[in-house]
Every structure is written in structure tokens, then in C-alpha cells.
N, C-alpha and C positions, 0 to 999 in steps of 0.2 A: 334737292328736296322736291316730293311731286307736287306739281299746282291746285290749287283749292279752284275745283271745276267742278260744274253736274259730274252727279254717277261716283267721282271721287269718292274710295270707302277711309274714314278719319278714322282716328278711335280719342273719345273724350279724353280732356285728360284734367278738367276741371270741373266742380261740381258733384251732385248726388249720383250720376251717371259715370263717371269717374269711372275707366276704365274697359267703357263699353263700346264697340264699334256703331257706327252710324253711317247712311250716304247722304252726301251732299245734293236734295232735289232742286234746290233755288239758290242764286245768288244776290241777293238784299241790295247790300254798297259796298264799302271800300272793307268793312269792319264786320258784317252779320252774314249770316247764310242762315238758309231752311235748311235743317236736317230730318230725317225720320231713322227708325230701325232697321224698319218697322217694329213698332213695340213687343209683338207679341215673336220677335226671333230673337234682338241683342237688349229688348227693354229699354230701348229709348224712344220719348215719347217723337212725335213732331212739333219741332221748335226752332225757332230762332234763334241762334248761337253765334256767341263772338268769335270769330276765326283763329284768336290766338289763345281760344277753349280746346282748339282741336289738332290733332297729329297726324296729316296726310299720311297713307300711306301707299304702297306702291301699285295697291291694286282697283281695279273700275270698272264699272257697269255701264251699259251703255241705254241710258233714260233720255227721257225727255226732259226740258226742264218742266218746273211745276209735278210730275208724275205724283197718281196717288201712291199708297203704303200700298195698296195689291199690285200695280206695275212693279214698284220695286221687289216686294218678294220676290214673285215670277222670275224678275232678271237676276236674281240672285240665286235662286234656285239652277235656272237654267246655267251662267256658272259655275256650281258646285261651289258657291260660296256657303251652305246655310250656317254648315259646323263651324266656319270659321268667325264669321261672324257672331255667333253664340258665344266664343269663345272669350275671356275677360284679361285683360290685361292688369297686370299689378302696377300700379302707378308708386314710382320712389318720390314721395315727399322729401323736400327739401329741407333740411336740418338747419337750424341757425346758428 
């Protein structure tokens, strides 16, 4: 499983955002990370999010920590990530 690190792009997987990809700009503690969308590409705001909200996946930007939501566009942009990140993932709720 890939490591919850700056730049790391997740895709939520709990929540109103449910389903949307995000990158990892900050890392909080053991438990929280700063995420952004940048809002205005996958629709997630900038937040604080519990780690086990989110589904590393295999691919990363390379930010600074802290970076605003325009640094990350840019390096997102710049790898041909925009469309993917737009893109929404169907989350399988768990049946009881």
C-alpha cells in the first residue's frame, strides 16, 4: 500500500466528498493530514482529514509541504493529472 506522504494523491473514501480524489499538502500527527483538491478540479475543499478517511493511491506530485491550492494545481497540471483527478470514484458501501 503506497505511504500517506506530501504530494500523495488519495481519493476519499468517507464522507460528503466520498469518492473524490484529493493531495496530501500537510502531515498533522499520527491520525490527521491537510488535504486540498484543489476545490475548483476534484471539489474538495482544504481540510483536515483522518487518514483512515482516505485510499492512497499509487500516484504523486511533487509539492512542498504546506503548498497553496495554486502550487498544487500547477503540479498537477504539469503531470497530466487534471482529468484524472476530476474523475469520481464509486465507493461500495458496506452491506450489513
Amino acid at each position: 500500500m503506497p505511504a500517506i506522504e506530501v504530494g500523495r494523491i488519495c481519493v476519499k473514501v468517507k464522507g460528503r466528498e466520498a469518492g473524490s480524489k484529493c493531495v496530501i499538502v500537510d502531515i498533522i500527527d499520527d491520525n490527521f493530514v491537510l488535504v486540498t483538491g484543489p476545490k475548483d478540479i476534484s471539489g474538495v475543499k482544504r481540510r483536515r482529514v483522518n487518514i483512515l478517511h482516505l485510499e492512497p493511491t499509487d500516484k504523486k506530485i511533487d509539492i512542498q509541504k504546506g503548498a497553496s491550492d495554486e502550487e498544487v494545481r500547477k503540479k498537477i497540471e504539469e503531470a497530466g493529472l487534471t482529468d484524472y483527478m476530476k474523475e469520481r470514484i464509486k465507493i461500495k458501501i458496506p452491506t450489513l
